[in-house]
PyMOL Python script that loads the backbone (N, CA, C, O; Angstrom):
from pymol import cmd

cmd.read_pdbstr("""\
ATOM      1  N   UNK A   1       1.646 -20.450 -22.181  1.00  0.00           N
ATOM      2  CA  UNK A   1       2.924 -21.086 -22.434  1.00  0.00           C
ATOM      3  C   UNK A   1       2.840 -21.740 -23.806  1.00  0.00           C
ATOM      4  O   UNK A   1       1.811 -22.371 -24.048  1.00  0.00           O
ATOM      5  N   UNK A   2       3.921 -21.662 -24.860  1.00  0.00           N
ATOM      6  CA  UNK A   2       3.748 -22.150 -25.833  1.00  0.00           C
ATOM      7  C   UNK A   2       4.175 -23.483 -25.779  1.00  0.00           C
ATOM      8  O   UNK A   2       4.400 -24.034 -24.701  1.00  0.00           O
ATOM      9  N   UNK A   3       4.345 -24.219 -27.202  1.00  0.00           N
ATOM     10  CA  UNK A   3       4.334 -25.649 -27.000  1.00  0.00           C
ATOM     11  C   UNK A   3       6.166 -26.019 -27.266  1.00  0.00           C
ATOM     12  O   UNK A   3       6.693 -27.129 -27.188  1.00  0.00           O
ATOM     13  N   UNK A   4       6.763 -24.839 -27.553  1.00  0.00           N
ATOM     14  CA  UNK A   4       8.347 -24.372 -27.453  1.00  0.00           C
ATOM     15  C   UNK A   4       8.821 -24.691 -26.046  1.00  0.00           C
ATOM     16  O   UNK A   4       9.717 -25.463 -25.707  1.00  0.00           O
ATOM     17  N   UNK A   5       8.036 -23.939 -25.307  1.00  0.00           N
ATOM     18  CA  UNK A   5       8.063 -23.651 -23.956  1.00  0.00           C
ATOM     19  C   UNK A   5       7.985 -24.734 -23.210  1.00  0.00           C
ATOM     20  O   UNK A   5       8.811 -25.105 -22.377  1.00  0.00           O
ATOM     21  N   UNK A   6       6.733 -25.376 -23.585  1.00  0.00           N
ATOM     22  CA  UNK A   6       6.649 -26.624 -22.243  1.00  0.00           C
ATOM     23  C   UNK A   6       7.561 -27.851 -23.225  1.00  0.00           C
ATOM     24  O   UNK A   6       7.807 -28.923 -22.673  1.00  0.00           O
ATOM     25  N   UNK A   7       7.843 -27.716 -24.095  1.00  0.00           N
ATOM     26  CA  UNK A   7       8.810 -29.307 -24.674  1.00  0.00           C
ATOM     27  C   UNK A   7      10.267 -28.450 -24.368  1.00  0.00           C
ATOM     28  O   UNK A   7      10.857 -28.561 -25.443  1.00  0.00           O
ATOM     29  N   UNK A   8      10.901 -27.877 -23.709  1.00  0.00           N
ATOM     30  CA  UNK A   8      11.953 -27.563 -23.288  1.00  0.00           C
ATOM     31  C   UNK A   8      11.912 -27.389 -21.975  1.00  0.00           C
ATOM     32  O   UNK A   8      13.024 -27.247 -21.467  1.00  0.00           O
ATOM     33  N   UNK A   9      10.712 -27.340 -21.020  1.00  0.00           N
ATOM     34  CA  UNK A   9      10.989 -27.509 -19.603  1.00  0.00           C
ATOM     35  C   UNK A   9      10.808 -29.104 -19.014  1.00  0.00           C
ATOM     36  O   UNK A   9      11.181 -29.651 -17.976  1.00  0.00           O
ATOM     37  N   UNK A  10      10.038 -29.573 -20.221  1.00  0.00           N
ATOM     38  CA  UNK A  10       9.965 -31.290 -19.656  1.00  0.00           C
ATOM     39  C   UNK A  10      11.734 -31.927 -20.382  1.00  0.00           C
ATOM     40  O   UNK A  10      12.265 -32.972 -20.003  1.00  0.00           O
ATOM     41  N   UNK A  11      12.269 -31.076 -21.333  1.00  0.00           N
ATOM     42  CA  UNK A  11      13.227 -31.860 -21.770  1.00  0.00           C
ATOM     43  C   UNK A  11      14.408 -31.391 -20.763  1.00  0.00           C
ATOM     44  O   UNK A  11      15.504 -31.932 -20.911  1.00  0.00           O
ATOM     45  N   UNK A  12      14.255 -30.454 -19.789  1.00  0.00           N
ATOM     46  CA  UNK A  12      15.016 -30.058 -18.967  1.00  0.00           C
ATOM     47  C   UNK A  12      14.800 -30.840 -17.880  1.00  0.00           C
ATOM     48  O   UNK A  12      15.727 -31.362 -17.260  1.00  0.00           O
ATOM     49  N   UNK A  13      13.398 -30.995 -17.531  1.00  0.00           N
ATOM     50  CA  UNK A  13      13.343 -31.656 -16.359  1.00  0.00           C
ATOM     51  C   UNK A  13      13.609 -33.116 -16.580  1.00  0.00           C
ATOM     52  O   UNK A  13      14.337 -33.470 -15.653  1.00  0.00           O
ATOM     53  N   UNK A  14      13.332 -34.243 -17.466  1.00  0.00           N
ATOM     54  CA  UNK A  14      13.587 -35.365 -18.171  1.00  0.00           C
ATOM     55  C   UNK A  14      15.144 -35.231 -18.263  1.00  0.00           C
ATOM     56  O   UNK A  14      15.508 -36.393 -18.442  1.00  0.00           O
ATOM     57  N   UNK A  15      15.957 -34.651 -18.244  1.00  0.00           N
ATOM     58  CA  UNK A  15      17.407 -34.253 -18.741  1.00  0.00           C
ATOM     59  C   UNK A  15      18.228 -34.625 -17.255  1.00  0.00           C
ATOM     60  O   UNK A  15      19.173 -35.380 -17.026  1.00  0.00           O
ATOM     61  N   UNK A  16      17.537 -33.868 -16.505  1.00  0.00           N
ATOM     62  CA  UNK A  16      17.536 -33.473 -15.011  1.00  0.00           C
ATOM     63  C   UNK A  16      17.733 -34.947 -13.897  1.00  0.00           C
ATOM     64  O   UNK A  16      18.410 -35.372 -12.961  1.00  0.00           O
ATOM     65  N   UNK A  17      16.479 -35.330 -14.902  1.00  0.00           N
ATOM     66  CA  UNK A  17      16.526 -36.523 -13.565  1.00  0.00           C
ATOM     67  C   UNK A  17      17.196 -37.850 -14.256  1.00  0.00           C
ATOM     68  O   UNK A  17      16.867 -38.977 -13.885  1.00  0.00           O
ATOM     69  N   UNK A  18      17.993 -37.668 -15.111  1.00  0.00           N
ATOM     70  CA  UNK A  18      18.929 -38.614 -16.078  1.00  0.00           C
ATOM     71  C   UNK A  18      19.734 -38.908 -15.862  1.00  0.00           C
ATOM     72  O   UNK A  18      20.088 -40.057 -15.597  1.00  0.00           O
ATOM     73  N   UNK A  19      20.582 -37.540 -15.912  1.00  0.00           N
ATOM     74  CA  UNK A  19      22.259 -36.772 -15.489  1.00  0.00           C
ATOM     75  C   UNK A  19      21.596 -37.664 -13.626  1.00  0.00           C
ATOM     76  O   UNK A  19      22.024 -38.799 -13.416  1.00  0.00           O
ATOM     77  N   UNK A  20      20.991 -37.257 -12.933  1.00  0.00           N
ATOM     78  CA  UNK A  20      21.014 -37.633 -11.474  1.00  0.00           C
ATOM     79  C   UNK A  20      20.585 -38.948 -11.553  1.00  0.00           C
ATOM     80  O   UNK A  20      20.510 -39.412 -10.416  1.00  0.00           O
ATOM     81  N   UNK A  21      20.350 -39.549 -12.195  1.00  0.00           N
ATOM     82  CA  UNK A  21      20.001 -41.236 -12.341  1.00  0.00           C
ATOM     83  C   UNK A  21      21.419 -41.894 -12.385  1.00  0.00           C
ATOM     84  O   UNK A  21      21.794 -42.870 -11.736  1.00  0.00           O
ATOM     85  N   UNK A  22      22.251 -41.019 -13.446  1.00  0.00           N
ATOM     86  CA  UNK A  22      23.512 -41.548 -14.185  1.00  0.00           C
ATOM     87  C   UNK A  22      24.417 -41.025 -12.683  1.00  0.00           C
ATOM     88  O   UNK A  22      25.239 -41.881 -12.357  1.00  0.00           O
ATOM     89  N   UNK A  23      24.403 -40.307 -12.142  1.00  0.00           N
ATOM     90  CA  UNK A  23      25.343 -39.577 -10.838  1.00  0.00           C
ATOM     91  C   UNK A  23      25.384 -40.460 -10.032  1.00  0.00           C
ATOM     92  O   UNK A  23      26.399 -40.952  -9.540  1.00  0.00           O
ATOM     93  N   UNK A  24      23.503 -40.935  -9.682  1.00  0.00           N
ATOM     94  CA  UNK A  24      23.787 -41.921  -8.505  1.00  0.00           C
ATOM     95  C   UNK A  24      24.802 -43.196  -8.713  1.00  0.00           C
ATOM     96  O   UNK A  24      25.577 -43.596  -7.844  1.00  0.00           O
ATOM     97  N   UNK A  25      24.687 -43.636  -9.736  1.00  0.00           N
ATOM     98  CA  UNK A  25      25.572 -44.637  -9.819  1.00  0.00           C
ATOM     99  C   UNK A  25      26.597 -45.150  -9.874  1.00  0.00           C
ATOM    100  O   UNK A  25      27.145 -46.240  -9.705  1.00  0.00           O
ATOM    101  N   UNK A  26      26.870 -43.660 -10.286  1.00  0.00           N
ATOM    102  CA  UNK A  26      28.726 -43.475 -10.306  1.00  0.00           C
ATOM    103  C   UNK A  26      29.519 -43.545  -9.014  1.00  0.00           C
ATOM    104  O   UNK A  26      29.218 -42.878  -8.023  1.00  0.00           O
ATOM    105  N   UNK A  27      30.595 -44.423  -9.071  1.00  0.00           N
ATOM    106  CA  UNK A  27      30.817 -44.438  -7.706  1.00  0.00           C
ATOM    107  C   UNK A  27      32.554 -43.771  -7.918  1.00  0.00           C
ATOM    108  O   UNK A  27      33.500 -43.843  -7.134  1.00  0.00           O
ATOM    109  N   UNK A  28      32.480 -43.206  -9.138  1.00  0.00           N
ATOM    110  CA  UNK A  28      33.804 -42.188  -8.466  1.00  0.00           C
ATOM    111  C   UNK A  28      34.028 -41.527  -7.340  1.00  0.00           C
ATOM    112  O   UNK A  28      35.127 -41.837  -6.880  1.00  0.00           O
ATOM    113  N   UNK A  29      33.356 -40.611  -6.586  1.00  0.00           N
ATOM    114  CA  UNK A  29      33.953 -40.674  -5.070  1.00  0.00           C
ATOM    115  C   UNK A  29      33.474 -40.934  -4.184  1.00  0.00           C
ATOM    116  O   UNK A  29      33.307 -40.253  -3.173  1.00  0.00           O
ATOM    117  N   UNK A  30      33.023 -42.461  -4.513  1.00  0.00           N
ATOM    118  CA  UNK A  30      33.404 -43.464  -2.938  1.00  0.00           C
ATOM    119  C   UNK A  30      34.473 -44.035  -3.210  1.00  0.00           C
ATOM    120  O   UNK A  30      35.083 -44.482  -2.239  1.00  0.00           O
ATOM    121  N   UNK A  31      35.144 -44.250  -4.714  1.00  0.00           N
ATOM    122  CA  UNK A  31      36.464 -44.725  -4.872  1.00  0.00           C
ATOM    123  C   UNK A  31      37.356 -43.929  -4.236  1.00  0.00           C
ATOM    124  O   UNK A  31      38.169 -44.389  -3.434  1.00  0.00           O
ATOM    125  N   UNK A  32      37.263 -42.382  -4.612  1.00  0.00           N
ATOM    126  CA  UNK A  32      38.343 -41.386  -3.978  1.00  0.00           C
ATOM    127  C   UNK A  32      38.777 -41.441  -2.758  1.00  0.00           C
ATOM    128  O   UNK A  32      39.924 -41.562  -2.326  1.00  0.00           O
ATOM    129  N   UNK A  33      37.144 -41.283  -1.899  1.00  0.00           N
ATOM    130  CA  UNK A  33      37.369 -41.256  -0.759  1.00  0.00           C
ATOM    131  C   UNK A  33      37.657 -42.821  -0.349  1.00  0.00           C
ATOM    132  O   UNK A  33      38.788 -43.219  -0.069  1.00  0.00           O
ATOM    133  N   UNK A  34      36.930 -43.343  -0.349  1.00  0.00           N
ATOM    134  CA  UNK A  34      38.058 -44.989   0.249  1.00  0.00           C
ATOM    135  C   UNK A  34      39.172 -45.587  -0.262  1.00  0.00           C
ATOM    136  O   UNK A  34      39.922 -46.439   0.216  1.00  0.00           O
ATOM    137  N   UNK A  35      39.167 -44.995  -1.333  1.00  0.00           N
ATOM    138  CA  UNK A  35      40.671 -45.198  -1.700  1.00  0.00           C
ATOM    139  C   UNK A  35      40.844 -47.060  -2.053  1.00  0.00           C
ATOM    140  O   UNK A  35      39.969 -47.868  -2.364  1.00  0.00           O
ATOM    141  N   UNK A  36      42.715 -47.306  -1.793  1.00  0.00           N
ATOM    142  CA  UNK A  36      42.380 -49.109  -1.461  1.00  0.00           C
ATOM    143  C   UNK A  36      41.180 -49.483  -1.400  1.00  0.00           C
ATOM    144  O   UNK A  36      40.436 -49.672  -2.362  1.00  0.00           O
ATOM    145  N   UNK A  37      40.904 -49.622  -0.151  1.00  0.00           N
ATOM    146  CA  UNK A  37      39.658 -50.532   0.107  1.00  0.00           C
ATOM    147  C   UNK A  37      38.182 -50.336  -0.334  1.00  0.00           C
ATOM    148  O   UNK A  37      37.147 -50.636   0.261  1.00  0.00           O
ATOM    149  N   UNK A  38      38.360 -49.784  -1.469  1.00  0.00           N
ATOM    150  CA  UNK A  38      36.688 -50.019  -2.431  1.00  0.00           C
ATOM    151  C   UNK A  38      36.620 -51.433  -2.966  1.00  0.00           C
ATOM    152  O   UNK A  38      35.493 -51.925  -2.917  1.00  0.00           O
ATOM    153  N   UNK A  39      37.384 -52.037  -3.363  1.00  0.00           N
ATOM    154  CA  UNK A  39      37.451 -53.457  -4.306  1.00  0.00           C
ATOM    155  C   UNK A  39      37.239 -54.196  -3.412  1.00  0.00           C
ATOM    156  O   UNK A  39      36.120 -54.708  -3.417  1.00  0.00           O
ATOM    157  N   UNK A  40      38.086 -54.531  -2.401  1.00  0.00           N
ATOM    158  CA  UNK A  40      38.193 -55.634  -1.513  1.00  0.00           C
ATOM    159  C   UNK A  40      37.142 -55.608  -0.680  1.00  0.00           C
ATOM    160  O   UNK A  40      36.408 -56.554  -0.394  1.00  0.00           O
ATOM    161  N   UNK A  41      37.086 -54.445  -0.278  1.00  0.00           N
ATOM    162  CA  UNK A  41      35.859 -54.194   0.982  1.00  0.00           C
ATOM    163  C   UNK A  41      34.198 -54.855  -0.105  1.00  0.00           C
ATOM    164  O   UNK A  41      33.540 -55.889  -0.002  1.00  0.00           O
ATOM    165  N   UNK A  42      34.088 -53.757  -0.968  1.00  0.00           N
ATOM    166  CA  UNK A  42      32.860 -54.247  -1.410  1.00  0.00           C
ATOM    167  C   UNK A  42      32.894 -56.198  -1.239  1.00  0.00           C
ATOM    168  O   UNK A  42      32.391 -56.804  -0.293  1.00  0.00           O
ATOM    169  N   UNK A  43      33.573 -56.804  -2.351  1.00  0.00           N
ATOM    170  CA  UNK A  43      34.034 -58.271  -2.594  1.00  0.00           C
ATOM    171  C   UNK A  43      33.459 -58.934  -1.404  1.00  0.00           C
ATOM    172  O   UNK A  43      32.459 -59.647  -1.482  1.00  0.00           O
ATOM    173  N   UNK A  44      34.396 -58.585   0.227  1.00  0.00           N
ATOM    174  CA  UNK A  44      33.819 -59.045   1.523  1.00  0.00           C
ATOM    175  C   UNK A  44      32.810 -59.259   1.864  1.00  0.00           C
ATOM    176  O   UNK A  44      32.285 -60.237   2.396  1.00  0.00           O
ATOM    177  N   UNK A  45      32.265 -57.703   1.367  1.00  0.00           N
ATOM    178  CA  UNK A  45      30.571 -57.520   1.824  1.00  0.00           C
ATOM    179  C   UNK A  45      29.492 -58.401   0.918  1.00  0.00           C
ATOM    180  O   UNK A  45      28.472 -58.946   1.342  1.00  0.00           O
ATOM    181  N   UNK A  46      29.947 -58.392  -0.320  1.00  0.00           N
ATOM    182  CA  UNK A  46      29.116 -59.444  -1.407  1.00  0.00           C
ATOM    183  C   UNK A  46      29.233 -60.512  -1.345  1.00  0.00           C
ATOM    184  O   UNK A  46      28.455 -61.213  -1.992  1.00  0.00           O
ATOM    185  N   UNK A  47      30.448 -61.231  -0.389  1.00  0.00           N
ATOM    186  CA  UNK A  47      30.875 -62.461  -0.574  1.00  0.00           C
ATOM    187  C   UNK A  47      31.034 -62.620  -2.135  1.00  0.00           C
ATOM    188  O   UNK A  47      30.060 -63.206  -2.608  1.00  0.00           O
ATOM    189  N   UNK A  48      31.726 -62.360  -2.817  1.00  0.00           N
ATOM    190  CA  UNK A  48      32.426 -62.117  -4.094  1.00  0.00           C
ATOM    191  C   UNK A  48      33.813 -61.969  -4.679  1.00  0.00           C
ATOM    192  O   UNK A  48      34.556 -61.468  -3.834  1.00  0.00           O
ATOM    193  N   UNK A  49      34.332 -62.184  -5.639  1.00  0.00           N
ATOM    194  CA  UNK A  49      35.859 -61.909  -5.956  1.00  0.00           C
ATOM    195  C   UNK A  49      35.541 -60.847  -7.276  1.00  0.00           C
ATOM    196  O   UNK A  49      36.435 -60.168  -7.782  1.00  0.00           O
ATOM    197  N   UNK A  50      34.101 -60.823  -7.748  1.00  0.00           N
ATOM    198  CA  UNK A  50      34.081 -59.692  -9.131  1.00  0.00           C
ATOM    199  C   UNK A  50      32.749 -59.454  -9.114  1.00  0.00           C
ATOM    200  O   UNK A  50      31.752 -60.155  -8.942  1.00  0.00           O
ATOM    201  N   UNK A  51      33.073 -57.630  -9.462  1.00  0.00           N
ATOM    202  CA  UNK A  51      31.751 -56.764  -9.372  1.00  0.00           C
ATOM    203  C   UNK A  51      32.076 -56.111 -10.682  1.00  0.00           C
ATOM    204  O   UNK A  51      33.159 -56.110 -11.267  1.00  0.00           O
ATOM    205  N   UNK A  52      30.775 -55.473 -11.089  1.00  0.00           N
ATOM    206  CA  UNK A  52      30.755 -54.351 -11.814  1.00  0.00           C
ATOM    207  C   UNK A  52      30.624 -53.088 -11.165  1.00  0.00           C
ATOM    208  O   UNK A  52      30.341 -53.097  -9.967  1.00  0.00           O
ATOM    209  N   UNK A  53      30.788 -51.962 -11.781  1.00  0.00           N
ATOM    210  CA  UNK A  53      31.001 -50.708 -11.483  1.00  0.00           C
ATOM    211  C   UNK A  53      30.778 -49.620 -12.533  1.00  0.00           C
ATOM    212  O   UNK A  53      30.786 -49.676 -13.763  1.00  0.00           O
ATOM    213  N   UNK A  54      30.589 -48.680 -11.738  1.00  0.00           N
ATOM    214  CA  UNK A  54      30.838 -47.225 -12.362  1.00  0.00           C
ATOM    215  C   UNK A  54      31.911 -46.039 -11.953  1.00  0.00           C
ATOM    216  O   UNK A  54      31.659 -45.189 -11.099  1.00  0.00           O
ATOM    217  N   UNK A  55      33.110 -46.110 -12.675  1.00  0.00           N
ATOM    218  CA  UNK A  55      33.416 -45.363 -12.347  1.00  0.00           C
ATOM    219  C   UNK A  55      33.543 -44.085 -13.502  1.00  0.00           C
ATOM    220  O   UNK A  55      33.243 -44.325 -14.671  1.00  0.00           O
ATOM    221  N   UNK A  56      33.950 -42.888 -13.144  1.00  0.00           N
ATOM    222  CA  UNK A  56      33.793 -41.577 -14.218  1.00  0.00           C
ATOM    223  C   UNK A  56      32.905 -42.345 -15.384  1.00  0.00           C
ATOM    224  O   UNK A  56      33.488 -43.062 -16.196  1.00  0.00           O
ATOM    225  N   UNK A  57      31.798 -42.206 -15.422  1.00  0.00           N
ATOM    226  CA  UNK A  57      30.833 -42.779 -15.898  1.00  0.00           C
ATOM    227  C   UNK A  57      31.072 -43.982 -17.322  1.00  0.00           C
ATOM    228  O   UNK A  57      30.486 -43.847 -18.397  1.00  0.00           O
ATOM    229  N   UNK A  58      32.159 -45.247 -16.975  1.00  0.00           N
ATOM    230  CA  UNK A  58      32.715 -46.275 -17.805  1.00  0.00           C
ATOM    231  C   UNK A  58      32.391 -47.337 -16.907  1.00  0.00           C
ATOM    232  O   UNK A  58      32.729 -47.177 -15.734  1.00  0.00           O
ATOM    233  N   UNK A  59      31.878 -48.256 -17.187  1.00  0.00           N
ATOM    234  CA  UNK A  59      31.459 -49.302 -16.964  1.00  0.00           C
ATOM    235  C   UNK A  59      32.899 -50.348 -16.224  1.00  0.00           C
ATOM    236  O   UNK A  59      33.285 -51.100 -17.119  1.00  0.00           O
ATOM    237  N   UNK A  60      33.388 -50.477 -15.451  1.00  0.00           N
ATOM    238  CA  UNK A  60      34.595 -50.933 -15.274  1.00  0.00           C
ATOM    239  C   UNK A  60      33.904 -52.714 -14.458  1.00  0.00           C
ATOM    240  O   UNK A  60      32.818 -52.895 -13.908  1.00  0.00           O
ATOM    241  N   UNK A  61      34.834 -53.545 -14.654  1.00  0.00           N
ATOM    242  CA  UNK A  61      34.955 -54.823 -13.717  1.00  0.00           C
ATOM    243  C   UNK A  61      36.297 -54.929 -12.500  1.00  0.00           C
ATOM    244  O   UNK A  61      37.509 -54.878 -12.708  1.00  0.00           O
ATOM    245  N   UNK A  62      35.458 -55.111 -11.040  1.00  0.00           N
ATOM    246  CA  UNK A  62      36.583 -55.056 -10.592  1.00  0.00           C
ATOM    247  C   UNK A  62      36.655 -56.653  -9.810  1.00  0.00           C
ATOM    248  O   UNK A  62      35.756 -57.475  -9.637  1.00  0.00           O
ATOM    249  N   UNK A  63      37.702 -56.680  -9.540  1.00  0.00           N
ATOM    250  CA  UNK A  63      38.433 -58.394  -9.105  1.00  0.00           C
ATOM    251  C   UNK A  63      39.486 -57.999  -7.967  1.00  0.00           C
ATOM    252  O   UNK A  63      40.223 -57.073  -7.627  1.00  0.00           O
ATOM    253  N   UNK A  64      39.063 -59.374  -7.570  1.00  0.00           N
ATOM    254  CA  UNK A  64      39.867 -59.332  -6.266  1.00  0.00           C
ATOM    255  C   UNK A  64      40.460 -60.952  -6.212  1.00  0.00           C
ATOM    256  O   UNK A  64      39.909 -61.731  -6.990  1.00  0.00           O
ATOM    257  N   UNK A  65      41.523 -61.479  -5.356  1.00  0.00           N
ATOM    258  CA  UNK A  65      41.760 -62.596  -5.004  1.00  0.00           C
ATOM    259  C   UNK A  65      43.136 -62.896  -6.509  1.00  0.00           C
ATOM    260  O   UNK A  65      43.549 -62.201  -7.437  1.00  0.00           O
ATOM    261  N   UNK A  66      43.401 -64.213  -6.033  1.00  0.00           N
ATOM    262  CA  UNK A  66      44.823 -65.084  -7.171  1.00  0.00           C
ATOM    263  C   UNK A  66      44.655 -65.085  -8.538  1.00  0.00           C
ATOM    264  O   UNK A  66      45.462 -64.767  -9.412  1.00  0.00           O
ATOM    265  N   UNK A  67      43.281 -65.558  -8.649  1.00  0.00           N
ATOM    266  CA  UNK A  67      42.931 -65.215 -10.091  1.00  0.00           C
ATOM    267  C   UNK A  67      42.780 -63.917 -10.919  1.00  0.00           C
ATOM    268  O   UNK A  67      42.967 -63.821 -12.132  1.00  0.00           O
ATOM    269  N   UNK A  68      42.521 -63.228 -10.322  1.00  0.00           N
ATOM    270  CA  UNK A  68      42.465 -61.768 -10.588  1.00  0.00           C
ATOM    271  C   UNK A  68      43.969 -61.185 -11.131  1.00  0.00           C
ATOM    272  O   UNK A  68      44.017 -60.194 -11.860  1.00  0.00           O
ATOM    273  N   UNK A  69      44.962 -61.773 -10.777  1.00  0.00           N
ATOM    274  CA  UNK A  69      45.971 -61.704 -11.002  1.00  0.00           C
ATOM    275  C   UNK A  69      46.693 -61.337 -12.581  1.00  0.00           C
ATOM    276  O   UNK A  69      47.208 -60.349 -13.105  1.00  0.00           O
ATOM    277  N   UNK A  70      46.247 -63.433 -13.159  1.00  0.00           N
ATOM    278  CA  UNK A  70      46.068 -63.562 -14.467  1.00  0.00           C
ATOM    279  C   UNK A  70      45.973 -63.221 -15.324  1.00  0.00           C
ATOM    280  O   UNK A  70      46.537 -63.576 -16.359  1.00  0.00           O
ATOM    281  N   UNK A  71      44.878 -62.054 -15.071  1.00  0.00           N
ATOM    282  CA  UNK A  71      43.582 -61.841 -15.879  1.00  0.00           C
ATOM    283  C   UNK A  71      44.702 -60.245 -16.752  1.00  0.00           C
ATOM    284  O   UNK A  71      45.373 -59.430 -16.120  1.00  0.00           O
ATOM    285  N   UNK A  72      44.495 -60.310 -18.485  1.00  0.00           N
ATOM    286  CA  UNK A  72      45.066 -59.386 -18.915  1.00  0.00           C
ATOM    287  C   UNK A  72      44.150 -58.832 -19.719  1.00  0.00           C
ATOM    288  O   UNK A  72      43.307 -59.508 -20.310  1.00  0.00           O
ATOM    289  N   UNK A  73      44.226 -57.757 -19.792  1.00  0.00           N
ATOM    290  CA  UNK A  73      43.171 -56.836 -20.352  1.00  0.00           C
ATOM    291  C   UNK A  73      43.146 -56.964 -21.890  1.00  0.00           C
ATOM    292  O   UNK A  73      42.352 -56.295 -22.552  1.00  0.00           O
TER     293      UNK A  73
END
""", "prot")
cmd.dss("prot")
cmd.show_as("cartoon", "prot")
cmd.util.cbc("prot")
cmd.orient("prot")
């Protein structure tokens, strides 16, 4: 195997487990599928009113509750 060879199967495999590092985190469809209740539900479960996120791989903040309201981008 040349040295072509193995620095393009480690940059494949290194590539590989990146893209699936970056996938797991994305939580585009648990948003899809739960729809509404991704924000609020998580919030409940954290005892929280603001999380971070991933969605389509952008860093988003999400809020919940009166204040959340306010808040302008």
């Amino acid at each position: 195997m040349g040295t072509k060879t193995a620095l393009a199967i480690f940059v494949g495999s290194a590539g590989a487990a990146l893209v699936a590092r970056i996938l797991a985190t994305d939580r585009t469809l648990t948003l899809l599928s739960e729809g509404y209740t991704f924000i609020p539900e998580r919030c409940r479960r954290l005892g929280i009113d603001v999380f971070e996120s991933c969605i389509m791989l952008t860093k988003i903040v999400c809020m919940t509750g009166e204040e959340a309201t306010r808040v302008r981008p």
